[in-house]
C-alpha positions as CSV (number, residue, x, y, z in Angstrom):
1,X,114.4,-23.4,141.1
2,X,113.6,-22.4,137.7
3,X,111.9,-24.9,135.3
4,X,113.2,-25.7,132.1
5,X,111.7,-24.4,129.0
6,X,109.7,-27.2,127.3
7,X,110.4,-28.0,123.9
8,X,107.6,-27.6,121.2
9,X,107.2,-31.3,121.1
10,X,106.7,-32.2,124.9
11,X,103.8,-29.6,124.5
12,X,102.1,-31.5,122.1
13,X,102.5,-34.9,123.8
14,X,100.6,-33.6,126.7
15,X,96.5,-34.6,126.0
16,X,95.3,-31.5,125.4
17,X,91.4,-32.7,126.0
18,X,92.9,-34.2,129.5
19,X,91.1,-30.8,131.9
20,X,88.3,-30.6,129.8
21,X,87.5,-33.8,130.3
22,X,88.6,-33.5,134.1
23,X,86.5,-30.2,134.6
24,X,83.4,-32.6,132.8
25,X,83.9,-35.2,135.5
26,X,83.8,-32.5,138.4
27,X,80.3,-31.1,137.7
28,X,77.9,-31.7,140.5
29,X,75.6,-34.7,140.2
30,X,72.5,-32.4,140.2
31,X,73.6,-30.0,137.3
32,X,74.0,-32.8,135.0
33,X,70.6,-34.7,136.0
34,X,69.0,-31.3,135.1
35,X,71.3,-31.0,131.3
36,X,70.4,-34.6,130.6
37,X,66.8,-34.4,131.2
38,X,66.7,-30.6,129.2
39,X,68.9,-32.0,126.1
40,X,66.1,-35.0,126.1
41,X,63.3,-32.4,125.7
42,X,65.5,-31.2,123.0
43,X,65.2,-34.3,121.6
44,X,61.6,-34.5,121.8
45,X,60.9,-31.0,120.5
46,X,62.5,-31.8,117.6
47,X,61.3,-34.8,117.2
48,X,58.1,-33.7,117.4
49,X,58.6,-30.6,114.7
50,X,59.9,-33.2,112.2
51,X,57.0,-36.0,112.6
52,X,54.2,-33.3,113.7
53,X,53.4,-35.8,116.5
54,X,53.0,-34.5,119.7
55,X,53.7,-38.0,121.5
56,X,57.4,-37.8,119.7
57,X,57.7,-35.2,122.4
58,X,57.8,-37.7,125.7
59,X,60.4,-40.5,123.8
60,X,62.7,-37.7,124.4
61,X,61.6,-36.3,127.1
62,X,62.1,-40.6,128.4
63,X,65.5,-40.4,126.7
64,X,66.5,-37.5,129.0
65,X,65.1,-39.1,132.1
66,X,67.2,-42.1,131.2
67,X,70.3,-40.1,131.0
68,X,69.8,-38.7,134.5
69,X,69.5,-42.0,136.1
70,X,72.2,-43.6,134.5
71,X,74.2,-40.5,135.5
72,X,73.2,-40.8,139.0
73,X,74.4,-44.6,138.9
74,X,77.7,-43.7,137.5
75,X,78.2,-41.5,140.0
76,X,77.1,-44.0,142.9
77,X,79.5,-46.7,141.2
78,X,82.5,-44.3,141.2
79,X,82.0,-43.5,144.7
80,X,81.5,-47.2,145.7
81,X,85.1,-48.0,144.4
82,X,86.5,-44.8,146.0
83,X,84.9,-46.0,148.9
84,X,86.3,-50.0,149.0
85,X,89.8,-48.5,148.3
86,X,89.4,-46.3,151.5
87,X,88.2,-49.5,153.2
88,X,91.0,-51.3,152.7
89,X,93.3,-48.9,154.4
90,X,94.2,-49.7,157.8
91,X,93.4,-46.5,159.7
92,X,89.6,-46.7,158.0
93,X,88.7,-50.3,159.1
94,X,86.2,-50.3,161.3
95,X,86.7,-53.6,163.5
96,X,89.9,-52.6,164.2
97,X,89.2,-49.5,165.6
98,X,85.6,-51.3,167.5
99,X,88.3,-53.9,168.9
100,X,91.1,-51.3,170.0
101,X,88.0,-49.0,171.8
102,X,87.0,-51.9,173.9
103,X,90.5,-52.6,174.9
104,X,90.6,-49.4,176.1
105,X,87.3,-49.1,178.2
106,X,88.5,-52.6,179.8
107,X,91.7,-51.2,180.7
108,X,90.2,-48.5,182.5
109,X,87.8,-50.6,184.4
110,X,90.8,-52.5,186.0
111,X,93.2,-49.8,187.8
């Protein structure tokens, strides 16, 4: 089946930001501790060329740290609610399956 041709105006209704944003979201936990902590240095450096103190350098360099944990608990916190909504499927509880495996190993005991 052919799709229809969309209409200038169902093209712009779609969010055009919408992958970007998606492809942001999808970079590895480790590759954006490592940007966070390199745009604080940034930071810092120029901090430290406008003021001409050197200690400017480690508020950014603090900044960037900062970033990276608070990017490592956003991660954490996404995957805790991925992880309740898979717990409260049936086929990934865990007591049901403990209580259905000792059924089983009783009912082999007794033939």
């Amino acid at each position: 089946m052919a799709e229809t041709p969309k209409t200038p105006d169902e093209e712009s209704e779609k969010p055009r930001l919408k992958p970007i944003i998606e492809g942001a979201e999808s970079l590895s936990l480790g590759i954006s501790i490592v940007v966070a902590v390199l745009i604080g240095v940034g930071i810092g450096l120029g901090l430290k060329h406008l003021t001409g103190h050197t200690w400017t350098l480690w508020i950014g360099v603090f900044l960037g740290i900062a970033a990276a944990i608070l990017n490592i608990y956003k991660a954490y916190s996404k995957q805790y609610k991925v992880f309740e909504e898979l717990s409260k499927e049936r086929r990934y509880r865990v007591k049901e399956h403990l209580e259905d495996d000792e059924d089983e190993d009783e009912s082999a005991k007794n033939y």
